[in-house]
TITOR-141104 format. One record per residue: x, y, z of N, C-alpha, C in turn. Coordinates in pm, whole numbers, padded with zeros to 5 digits, always signed. Layout:
N
XYZXYZXYZ ...
This chain:
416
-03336-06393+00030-03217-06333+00090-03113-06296-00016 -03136-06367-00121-03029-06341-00236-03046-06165-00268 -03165-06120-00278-03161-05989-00307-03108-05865-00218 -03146-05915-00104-03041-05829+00029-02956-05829+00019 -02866-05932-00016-02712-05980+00036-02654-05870-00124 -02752-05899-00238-02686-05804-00336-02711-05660-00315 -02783-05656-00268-02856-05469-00236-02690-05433-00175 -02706-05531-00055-02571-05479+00050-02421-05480-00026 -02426-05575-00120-02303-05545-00196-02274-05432-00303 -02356-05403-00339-02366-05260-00439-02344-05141-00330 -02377-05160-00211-02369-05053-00132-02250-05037-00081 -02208-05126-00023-02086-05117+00064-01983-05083-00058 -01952-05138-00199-01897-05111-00264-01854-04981-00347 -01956-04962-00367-01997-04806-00376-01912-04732-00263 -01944-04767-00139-01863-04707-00018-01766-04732+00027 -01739-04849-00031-01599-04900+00111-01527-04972+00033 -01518-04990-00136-01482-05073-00198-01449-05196-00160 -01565-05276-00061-01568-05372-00052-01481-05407+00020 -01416-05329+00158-01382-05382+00216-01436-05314+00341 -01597-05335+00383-01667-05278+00487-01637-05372+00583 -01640-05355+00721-01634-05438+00815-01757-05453+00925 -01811-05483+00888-01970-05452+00990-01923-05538+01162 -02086-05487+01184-02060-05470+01364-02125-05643+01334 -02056-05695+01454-02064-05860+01460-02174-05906+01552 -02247-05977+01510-02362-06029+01640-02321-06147+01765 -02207-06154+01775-02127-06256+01834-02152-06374+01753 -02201-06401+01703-02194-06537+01648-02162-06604+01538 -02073-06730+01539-02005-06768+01473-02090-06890+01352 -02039-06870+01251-02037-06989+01166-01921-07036+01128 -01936-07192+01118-01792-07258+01062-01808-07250+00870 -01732-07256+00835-01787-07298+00685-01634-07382+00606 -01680-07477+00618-01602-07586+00536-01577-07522+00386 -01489-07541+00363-01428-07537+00163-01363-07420+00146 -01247-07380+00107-01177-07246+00054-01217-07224-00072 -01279-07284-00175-01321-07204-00275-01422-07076-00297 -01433-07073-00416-01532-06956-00480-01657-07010-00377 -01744-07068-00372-01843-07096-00295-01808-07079-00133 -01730-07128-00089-01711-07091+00063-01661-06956+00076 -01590-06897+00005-01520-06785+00024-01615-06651+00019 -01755-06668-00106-01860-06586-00121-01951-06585-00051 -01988-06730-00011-02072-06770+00120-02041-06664+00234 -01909-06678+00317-01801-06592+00405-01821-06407+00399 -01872-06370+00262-01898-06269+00252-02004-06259+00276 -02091-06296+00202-02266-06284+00273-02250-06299+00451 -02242-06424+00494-02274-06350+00625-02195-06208+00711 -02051-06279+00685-01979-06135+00761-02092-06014+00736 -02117-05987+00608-02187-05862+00599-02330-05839+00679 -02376-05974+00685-02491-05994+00792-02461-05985+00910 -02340-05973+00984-02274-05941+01132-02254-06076+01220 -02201-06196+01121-02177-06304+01165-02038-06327+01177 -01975-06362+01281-01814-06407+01291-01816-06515+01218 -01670-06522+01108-01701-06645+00997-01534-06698+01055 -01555-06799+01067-01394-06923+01057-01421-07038+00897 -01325-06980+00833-01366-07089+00707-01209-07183+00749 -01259-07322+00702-01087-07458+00722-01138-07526+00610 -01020-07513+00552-01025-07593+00421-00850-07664+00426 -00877-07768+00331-00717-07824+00274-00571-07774+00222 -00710-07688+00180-00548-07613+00066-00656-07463+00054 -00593-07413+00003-00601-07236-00034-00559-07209-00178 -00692-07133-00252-00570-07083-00381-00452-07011-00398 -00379-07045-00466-00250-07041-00517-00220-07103-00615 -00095-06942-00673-00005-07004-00822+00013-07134-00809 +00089-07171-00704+00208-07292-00661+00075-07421-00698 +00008-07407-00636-00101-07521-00647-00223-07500-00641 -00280-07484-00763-00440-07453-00828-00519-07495-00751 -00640-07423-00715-00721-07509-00683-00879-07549-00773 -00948-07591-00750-01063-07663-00863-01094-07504-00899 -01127-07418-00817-01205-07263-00826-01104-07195-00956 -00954-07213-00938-00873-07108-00983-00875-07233-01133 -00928-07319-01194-00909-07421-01282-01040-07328-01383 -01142-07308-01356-01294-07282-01336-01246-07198-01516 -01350-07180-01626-01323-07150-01752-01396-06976-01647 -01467-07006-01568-01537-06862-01544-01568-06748-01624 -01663-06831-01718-01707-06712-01837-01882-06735-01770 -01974-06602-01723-02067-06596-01669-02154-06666-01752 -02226-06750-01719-02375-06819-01832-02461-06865-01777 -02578-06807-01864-02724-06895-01805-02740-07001-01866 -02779-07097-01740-02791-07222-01769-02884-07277-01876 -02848-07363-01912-02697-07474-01881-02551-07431-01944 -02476-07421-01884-02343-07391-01930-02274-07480-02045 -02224-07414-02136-02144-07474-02243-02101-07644-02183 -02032-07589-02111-01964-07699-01999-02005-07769-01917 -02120-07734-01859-02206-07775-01795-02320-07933-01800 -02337-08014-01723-02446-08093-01719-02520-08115-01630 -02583-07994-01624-02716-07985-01516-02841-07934-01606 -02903-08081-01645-03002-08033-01711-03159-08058-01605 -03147-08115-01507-03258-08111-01410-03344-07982-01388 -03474-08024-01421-03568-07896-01473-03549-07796-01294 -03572-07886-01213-03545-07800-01079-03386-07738-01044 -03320-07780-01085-03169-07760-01071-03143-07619-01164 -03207-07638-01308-03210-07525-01363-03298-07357-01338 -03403-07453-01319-03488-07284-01247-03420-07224-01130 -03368-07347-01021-03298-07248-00935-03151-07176-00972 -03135-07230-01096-02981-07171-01101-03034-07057-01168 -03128-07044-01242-03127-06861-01328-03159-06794-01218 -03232-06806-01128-03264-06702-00991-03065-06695-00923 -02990-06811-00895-02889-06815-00888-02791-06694-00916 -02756-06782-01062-02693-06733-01170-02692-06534-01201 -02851-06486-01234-02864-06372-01247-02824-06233-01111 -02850-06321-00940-02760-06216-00878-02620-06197-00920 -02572-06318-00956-02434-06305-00940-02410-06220-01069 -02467-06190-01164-02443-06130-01255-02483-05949-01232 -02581-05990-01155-02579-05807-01075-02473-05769-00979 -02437-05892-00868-02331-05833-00857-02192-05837-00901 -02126-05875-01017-02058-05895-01064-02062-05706-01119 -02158-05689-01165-02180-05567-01234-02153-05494-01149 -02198-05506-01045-02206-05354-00932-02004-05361-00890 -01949-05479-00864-01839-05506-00867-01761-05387-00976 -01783-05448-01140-01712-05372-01193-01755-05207-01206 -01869-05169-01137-01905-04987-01173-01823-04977-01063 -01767-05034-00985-01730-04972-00835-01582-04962-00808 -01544-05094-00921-01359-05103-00899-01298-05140-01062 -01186-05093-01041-01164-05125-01173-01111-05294-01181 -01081-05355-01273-01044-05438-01285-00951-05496-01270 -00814-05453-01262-00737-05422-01215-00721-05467-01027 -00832-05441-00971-00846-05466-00849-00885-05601-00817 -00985-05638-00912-01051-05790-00871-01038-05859-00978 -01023-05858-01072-00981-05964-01177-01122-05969-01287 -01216-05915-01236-01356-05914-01381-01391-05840-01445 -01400-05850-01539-01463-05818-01673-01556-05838-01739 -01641-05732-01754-01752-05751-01916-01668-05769-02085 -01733-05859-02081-01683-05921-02196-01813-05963-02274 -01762-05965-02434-01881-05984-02544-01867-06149-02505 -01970-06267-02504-01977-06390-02548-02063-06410-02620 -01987-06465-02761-02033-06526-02846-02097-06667-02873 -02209-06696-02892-02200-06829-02893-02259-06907-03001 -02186-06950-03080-02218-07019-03196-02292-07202-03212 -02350-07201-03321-02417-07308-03337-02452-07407-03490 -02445-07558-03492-02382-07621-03617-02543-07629-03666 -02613-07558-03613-02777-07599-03700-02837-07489-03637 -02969-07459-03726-02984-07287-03670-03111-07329-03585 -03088-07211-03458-03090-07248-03300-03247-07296-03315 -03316-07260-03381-03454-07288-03390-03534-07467-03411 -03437-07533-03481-03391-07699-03488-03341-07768-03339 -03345-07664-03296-03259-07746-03088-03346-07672-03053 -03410-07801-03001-03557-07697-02865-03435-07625-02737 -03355-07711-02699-03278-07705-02520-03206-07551-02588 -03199-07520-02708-03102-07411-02746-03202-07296-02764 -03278-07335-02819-03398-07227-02879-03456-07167-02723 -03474-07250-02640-03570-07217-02502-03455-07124-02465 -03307-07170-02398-03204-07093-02350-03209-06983-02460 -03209-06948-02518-03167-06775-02594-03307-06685-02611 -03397-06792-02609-03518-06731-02601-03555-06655-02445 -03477-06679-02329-03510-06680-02183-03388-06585-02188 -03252-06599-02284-03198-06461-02261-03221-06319-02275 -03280-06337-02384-03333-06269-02442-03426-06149-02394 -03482-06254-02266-03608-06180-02249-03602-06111-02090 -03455-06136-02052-03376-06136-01914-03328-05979-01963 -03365-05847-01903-03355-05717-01923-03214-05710-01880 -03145-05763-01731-03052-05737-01691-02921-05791-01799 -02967-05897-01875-02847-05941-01939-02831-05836-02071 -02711-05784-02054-02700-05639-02156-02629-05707-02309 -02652-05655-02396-02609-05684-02554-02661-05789-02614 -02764-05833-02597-02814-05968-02649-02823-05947-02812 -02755-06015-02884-02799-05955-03051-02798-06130-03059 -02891-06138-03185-02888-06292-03284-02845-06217-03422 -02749-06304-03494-02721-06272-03638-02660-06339-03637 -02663-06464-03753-02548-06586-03847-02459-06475-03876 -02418-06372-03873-02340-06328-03957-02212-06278-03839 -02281-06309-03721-02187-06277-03623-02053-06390-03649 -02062-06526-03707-01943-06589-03762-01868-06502-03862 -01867-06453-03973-01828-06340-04096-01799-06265-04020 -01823-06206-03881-01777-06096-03836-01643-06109-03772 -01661-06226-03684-01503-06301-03621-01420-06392-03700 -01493-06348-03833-01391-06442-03909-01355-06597-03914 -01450-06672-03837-01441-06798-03808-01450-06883-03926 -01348-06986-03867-01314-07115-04006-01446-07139-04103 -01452-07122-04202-01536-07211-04268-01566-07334-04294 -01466-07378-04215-01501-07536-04232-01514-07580-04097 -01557-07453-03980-01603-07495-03859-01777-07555-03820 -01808-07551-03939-01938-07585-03954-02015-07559-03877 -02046-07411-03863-02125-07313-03747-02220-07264-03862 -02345-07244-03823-02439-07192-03898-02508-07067-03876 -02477-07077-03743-02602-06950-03624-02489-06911-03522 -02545-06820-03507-02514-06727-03373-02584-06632-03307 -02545-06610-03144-02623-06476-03073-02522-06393-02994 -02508-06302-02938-02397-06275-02858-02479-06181-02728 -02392-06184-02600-02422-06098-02497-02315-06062-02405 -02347-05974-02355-02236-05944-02248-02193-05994-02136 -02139-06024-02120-02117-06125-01949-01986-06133-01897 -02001-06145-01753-01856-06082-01687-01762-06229-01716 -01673-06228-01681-01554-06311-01711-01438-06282-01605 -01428-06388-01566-01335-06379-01398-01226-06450-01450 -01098-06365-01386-00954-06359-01401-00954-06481-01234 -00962-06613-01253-00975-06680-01161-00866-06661-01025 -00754-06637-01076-00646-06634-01022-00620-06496-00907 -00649-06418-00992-00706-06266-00940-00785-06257-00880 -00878-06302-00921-00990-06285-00796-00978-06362-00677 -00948-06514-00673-00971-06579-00554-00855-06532-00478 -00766-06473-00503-00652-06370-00391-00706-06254-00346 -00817-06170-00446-00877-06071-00441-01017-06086-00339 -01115-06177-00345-01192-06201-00246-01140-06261-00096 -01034-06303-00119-00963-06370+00014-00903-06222+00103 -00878-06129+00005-00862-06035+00119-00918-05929+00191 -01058-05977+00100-01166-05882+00104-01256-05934+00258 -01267-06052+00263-01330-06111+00315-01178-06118+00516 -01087-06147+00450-00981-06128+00581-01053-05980+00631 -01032-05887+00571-01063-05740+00617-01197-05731+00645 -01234-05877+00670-01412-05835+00740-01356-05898+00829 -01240-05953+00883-01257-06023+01003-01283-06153+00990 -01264-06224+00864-01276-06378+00845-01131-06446+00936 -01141-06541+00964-01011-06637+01001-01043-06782+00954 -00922-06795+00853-00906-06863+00807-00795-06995+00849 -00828-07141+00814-00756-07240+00943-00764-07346+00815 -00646-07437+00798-00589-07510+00746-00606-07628+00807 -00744-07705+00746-00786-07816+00809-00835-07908+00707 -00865-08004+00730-00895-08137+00613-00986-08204+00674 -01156-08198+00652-01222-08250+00677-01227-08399+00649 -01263-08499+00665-01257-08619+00628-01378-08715+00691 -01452-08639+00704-01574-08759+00746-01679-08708+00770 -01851-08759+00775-01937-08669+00747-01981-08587+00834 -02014-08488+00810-02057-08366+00900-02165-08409+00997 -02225-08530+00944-02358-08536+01042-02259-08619+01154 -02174-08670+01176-02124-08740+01264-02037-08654+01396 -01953-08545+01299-01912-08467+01396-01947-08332+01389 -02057-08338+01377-02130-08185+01406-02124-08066+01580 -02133-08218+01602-02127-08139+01780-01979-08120+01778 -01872-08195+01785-01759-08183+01809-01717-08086+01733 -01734-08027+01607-01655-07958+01496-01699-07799+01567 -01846-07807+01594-01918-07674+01670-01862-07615+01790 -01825-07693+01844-01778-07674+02001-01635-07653+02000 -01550-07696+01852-01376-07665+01835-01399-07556+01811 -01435-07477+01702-01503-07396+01684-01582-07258+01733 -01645-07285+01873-01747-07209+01853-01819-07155+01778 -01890-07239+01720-01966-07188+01557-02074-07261+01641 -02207-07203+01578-02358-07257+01628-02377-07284+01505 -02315-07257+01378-02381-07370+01259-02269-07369+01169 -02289-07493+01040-02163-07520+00980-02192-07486+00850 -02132-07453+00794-02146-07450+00614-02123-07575+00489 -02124-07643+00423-02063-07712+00452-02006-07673+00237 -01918-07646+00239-01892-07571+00061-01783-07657-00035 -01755-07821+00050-01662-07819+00032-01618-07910-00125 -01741-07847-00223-01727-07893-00359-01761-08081-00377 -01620-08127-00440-01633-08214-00455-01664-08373-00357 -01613-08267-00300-01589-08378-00104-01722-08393-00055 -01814-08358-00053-01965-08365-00030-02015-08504-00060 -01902-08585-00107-01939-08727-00133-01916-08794+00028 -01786-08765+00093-01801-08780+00173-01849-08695+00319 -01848-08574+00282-01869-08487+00389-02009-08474+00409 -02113-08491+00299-02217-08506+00326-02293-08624+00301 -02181-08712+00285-02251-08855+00305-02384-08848+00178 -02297-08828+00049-02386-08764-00078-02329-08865-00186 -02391-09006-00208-02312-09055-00315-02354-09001-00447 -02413-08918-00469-02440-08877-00604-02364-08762-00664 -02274-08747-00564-02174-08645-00618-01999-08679-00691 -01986-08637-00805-01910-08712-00909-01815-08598-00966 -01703-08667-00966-01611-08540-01058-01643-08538-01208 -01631-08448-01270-01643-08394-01410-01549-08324-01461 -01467-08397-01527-01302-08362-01557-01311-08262-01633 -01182-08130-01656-01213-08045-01730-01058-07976-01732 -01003-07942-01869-00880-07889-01846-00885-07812-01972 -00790-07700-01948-00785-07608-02019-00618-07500-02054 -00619-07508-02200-00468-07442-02273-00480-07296-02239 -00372-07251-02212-00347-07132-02194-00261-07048-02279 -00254-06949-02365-00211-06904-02459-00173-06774-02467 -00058-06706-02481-00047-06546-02501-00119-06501-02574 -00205-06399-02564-00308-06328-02628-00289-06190-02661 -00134-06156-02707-00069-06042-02708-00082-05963-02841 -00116-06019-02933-00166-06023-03082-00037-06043-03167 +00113-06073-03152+00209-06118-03209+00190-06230-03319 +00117-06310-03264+00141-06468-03359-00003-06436-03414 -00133-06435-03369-00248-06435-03432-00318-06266-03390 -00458-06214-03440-00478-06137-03400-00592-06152-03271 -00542-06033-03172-00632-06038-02992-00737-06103-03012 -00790-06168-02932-00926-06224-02941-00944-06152-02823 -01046-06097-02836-01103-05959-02732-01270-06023-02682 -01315-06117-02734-01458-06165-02699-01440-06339-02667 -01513-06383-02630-01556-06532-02592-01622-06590-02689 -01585-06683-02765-01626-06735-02874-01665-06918-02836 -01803-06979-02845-01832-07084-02775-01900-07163-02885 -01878-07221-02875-01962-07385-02928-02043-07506-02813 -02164-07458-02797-02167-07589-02674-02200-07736-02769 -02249-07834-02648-02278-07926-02692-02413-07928-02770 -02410-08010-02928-02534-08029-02959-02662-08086-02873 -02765-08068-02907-02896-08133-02782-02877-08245-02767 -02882-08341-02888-02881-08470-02886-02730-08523-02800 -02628-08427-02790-02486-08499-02773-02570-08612-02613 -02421-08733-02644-02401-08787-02495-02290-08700-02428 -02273-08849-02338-02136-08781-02243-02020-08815-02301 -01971-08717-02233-01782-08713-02298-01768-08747-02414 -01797-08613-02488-01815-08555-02630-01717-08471-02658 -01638-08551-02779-01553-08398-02776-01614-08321-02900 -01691-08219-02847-01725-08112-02967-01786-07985-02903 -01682-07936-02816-01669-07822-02734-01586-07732-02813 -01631-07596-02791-01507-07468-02823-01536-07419-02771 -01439-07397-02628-01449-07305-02566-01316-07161-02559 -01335-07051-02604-01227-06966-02648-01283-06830-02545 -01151-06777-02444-01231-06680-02396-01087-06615-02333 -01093-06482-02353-00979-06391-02273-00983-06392-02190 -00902-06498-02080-00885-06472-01927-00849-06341-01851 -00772-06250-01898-00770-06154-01882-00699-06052-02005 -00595-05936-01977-00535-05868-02110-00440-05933-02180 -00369-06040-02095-00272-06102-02204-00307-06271-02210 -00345-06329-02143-00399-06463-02134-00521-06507-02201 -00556-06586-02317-00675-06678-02350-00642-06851-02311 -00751-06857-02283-00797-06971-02265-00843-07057-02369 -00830-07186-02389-00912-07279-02475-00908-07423-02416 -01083-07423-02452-01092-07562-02410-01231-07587-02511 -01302-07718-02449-01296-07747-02335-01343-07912-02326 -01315-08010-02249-01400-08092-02234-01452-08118-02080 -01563-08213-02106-01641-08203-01965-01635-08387-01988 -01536-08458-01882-01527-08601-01834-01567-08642-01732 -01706-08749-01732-01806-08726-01636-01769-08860-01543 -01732-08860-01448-01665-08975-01406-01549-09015-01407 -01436-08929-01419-01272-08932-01407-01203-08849-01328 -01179-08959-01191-01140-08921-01133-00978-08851-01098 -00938-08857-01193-00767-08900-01129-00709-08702-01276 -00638-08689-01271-00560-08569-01340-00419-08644-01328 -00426-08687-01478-00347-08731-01520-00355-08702-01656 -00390-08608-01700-00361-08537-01805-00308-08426-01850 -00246-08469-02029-00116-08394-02021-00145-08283-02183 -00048-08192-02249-00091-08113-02315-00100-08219-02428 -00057-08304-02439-00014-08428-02549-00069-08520-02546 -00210-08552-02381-00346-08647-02441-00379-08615-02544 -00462-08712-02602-00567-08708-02733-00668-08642-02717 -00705-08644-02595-00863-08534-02553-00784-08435-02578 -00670-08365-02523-00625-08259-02546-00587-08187-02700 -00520-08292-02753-00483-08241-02869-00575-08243-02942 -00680-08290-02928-00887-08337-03028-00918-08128-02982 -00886-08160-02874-00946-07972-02810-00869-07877-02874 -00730-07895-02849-00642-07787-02875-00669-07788-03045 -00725-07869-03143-00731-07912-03300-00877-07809-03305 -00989-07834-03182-01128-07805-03214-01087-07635-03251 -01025-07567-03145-01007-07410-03124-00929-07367-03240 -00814-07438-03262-00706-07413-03358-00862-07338-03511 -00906-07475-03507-01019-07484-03686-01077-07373-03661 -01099-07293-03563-01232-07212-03531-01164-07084-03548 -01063-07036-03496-01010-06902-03499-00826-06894-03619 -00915-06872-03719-00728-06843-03802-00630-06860-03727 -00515-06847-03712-00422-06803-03637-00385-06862-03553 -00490-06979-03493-00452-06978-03348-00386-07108-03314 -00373-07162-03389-00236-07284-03450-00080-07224-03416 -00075-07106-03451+00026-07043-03440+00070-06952-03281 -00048-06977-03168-00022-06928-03036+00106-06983-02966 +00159-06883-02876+00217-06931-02841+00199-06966-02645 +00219-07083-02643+00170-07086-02481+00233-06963-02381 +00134-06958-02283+00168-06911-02157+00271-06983-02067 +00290-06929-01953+00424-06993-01831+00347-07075-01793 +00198-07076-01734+00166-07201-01728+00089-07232-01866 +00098-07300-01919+00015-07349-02071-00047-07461-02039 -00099-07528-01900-00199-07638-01923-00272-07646-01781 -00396-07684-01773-00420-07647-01607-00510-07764-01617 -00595-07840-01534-00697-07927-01544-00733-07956-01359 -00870-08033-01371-00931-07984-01237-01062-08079-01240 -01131-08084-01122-01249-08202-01167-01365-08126-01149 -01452-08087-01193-01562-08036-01130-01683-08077-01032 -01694-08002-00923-01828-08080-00854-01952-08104-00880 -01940-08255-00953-02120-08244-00999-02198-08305-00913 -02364-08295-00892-02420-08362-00817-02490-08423-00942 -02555-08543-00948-02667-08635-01023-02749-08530-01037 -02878-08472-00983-02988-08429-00965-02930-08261-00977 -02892-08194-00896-02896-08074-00861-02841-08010-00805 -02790-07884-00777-02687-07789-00681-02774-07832-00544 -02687-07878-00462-02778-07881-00324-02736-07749-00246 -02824-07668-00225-02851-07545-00109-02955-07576-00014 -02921-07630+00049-03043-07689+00179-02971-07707+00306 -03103-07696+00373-03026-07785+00512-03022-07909+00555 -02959-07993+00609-02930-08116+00623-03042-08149+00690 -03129-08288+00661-03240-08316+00692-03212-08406+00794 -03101-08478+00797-03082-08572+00892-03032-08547+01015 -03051-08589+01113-03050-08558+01264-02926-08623+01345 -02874-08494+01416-02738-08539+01513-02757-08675+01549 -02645-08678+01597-02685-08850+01669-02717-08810+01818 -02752-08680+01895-02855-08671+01976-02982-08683+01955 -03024-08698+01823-03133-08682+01759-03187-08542+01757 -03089-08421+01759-03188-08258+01745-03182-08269+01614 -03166-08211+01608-03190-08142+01452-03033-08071+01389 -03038-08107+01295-02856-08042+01248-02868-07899+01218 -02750-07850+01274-02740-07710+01205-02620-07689+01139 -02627-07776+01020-02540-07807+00846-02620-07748+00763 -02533-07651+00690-02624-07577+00589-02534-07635+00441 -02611-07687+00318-02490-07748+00229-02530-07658+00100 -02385-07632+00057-02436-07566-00090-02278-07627-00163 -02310-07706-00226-02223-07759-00338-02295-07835-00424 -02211-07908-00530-02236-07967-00661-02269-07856-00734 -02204-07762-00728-02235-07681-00826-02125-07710-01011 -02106-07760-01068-02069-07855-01157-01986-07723-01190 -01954-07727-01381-01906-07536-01410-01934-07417-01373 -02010-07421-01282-02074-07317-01271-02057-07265-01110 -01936-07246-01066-01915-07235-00941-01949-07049-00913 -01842-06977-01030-01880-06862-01031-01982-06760-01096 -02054-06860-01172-02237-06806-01247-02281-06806-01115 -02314-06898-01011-02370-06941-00923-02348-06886-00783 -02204-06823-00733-02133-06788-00672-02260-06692-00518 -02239-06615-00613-02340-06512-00491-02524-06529-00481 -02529-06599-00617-02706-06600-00564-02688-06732-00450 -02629-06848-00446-02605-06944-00351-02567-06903-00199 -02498-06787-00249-02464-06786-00099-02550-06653-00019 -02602-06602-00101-02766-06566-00066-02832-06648+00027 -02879-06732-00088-03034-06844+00010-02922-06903+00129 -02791-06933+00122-02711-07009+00278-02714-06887+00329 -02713-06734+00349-02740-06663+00466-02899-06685+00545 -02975-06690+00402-03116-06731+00488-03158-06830+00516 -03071-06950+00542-03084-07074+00558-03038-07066+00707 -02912-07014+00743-02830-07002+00864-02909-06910+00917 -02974-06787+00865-03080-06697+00960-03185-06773+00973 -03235-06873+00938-03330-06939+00979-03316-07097+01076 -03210-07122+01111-03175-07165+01195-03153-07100+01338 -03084-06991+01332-03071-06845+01406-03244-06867+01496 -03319-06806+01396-03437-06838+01440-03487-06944+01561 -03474-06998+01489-03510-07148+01543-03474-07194+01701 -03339-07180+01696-03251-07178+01780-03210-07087+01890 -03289-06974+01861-03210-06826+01933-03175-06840+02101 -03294-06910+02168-03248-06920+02304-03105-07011+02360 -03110-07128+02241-02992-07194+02292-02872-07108+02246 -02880-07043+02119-02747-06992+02050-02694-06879+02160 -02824-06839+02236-02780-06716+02291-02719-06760+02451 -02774-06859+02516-02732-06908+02634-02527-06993+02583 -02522-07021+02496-02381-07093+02430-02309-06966+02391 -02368-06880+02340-02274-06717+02319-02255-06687+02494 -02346-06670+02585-02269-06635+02718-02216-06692+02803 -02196-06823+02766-02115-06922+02864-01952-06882+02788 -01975-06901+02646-01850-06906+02604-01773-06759+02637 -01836-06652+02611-01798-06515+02642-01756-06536+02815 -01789-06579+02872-01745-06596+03016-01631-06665+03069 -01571-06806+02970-01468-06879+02947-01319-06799+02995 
C-alpha cells in the first residue's frame, strides 16, 4: 500500500497542490497522536476516502514544541546518525519505509516550492574517524546507498573534508555525500496540519491515558470510528500496554546561519556513531541548515532519560556545542537564534518500529480493530509516509474483514 498512497501523492500534488479533498466512504477512523506520524497517517487515508478524527494532547506550536517539531529531520537510511535501531528486521522494514518517504518528499518539492511546506534537498555529508571500509555497519550502509538509484548525488571522496574545510584536528578521515530532503520542522507540521484540515480532518484535544485494548469499544462508539490508529509516539508504553518503549533524549542549538559571524553552511555535515560505540556517547556531529537562516547542531541520543531538564550550559551540551564548534571554523563565533535551545525525548521501541495490528483481543473477546505505528526513534520523518502506507493497508484490511458489521454501524448511525 505504501506505493499507492505515494502514486496518489505525486498526483494530487501535481494537481491540487495537495490540498485534494476526495469523496468519503462514510467511514471513520480515530487516530490517536498529533505528530508527524499521526498527522501523515491522516493523509493516507483521507486520500483513500476515509473520514479521519485525530485527539491528541497538545498540537504543534511555537509556544510549545512538540517531540515532531524537536526532530533534527535530516532524511537517512538507516540507521540514523541519531538513531538506535539496529534490529536486522526493524532495519529492512525501515529502507522499504524510509525510501517512500523520500519519493514523496521529492514529488512534494517538484510540486511546491519551499516556501510552502518547509523541505528541502539538501547535500548531506557524512564523515568518518577511520576509512568506511574498517566499519562493516558503515561499509554495508553506503554500500546499500549507493546502490539505491532513487537516492540522487551519492559521491565517496576523503577529500570531501578539504572541500568543507573541516578542522583538522576533527579527526575525520573519510567521507561520502548525497542528497536528501531536510524538513523545516516547524513549517511543515503547520503546513501538513492544514493540508490535511482541507481534506476534512477534525481535529479534538484529548489525552489518552490508558490502554487502547481496554477502551476500544468505548473510544469507537465516542467517536464513530470502526478502527483506531494508535500514533501516539512515546505513550505507546502506556497506550499500548508496550513496556519496551523508552525515551531517547535528544536536544539541539540553534544558530543564525546568515553568514555574518562564520561563513553559510549550505549542506549537512555528520559524524555518526563509531560501530563499536555504546550508549550515550558523546561523539555525535550533527550540523544541518534547518532552513535559509537557521542551523542546527547537535547531537546526542540519551537512552533512558526521562525528564528535560536540560539547559544550554549542561555538560552534554556544552561537550556538543565544543564537538560542532572543532568541526566547522567559525562556528564558535555563531550567534544564537530567538529560540537557541530545544530538546525532546524520542520514541524508541527495544526491538522495532511497531506497524501492526494489535494481536490482543477486546475484552468481548473479537478481535481489535487498533492499528499501531510508533517507536519510531529519530526517524519519525525518514519513516513518515512509507508507515503510514502499510497503516492504510492494515485499516483496509480490517475494512475487509469486517465489512458487514462496519456497514450495518455506518446505517444505524446515519439514521441517529
Amino acid at each position: 500500500m505504501s506505493q499507492v498512497f505515494l502514486t496518489k501523492v505525486g498526483q494530487e500534488l501535481q494537481l491540487n497542490h495537495g490540498l485534494y479533498v476526495p469523496k468519503t466512504k462514510g467511514l471513520r477512523v480515530l487516530i490517536v497522536g498529533g505528530g508527524v506520524t499521526g498527522m501523515t497517517t491522516a493523509w493516507a487515508l483521507l486520500d483513500a476516502g476515509y473520514d479521519v478524527t485525530i485527539i491528541s494532547s497538545k498540537w504543534a506550536s511555537l509556544e510549545d514544541r512538540i517531540t515532531s517539531q524537536i526532530a533534527g529531520a535530516l532524511w537517512e537510511w538507516p540507521p540514523a546518525v541519531c538513531g538506535q535501531h539496529t534490529n536486522p528486521i526493524s532495519l529492512e522494514n525501515s529502507k522499504v519505509w524510509c525510501m517512500t518517504s523520500y519519493r514523496a518528499f521529492d514529488e512534494l518539492m517538484k510540486a511546491l516550492p519551499a516556501e510552502e511546506h518547509g523541505v528541502r534537498m539538501r547535500t548531506a555529508n557524512f564523515f568518518f574517524c577511520d576509512p568506511v571500509e574498517t566499519m562493516p555497519g558503515q561499509l554495508k550502509k553506503m554500500v546499500e546507498i549507493k546502490a539505491v538509484s532513487d537516492i540522487q548525488g551519492f559521491y565517496r571522496d576523503p577529500t570531501l573534508i578539504t572541500q568543507h574545510a573541516v578542522n583538522q584536528n576533527a579527526g575525520v578521515v573519510d567521507a561520502y555525500k548525497h542528497d536528501a530532503p531536510v524538513v523545516d520542522t516547524d513549517h511543515y507540521m503547520a503546513w501538513i496540519r492544514q493540508v490535511i484540515l482541507s481534506k476534512g480532518a477534525r481535529l479534538v484535544t484529548e489525552t489518552v491515558t490508558e490502554d487502547l485494548i481496554n477502551i476500544e469499544d468505548s473510544l469507537r462508539l465516542k467517536y464513530n470510528a470502526f478502527a483506531i490508529v494508535n500514533a501516539t509516539g512515546l505513550s505507546g508504553d502506556v497506550v499500548a500496554g508496550d513496556n519496551t518503549v523508552s525515551p531517547l533524549r535528544g536536544a539541539l542549538i540553534r544558530v543564525v546561519n546568515d553568514g555574518k559571524k562564520f561563513p553559510i553552511v549550505k549542506e549537512a555535515l555528520c559524524v555518526s556513531h563509531k560501530d563499536n560505540a555504546g550508549d550515550d556517547v558523546d561523539d555525535i556531529v550533527f550540523i544541518v541548515p534547518r532552513n535559509d537562516r537557521v542551523l542546527i547542531l547537535g547531537g546526542i541520543a540519551q537512552p533512558n532519560k526521562h525528564t528535560l531538564d536540560l539547559t544550554i550550559d549542561s555538560p552534554e551540551i556544552i561537550r556538543m556545542r565544543e564537538r560542532c564548534n572543532n568541526f566547522v571554523p567559525g562556528l564558535a563565533d555563531a550567534e544564537l537564534d530567538v529560540t537557541p535551545f530545544v530538546q525532546g525525548l524520542r520514541p524508541l521501541r527495544d526491538h522495532n518500529v511497531r506497524v501492526e495490528r494489535e494481536q490482543r483481543s477486546r475484552r468481548n473477546g473479537m478481535a481489535s480493530r487498533v492499528v499501531h505505528s510508533y517507536g519510531h526513534g529519530g526517524s519519525g520523518f525518514s519513516l513518515s509516509f512509507g508507515c503510514a502506507g502499510d497503516v492504510l493497508g492494515l485499516v483496509d484490511e480490517i475494512l475487509a474483514e469486517v465489512s458487514d458489521t462496519v456497514e450495518q454501524e455506518r446505517r444505524i448511525v446515519a439514521h441517529l
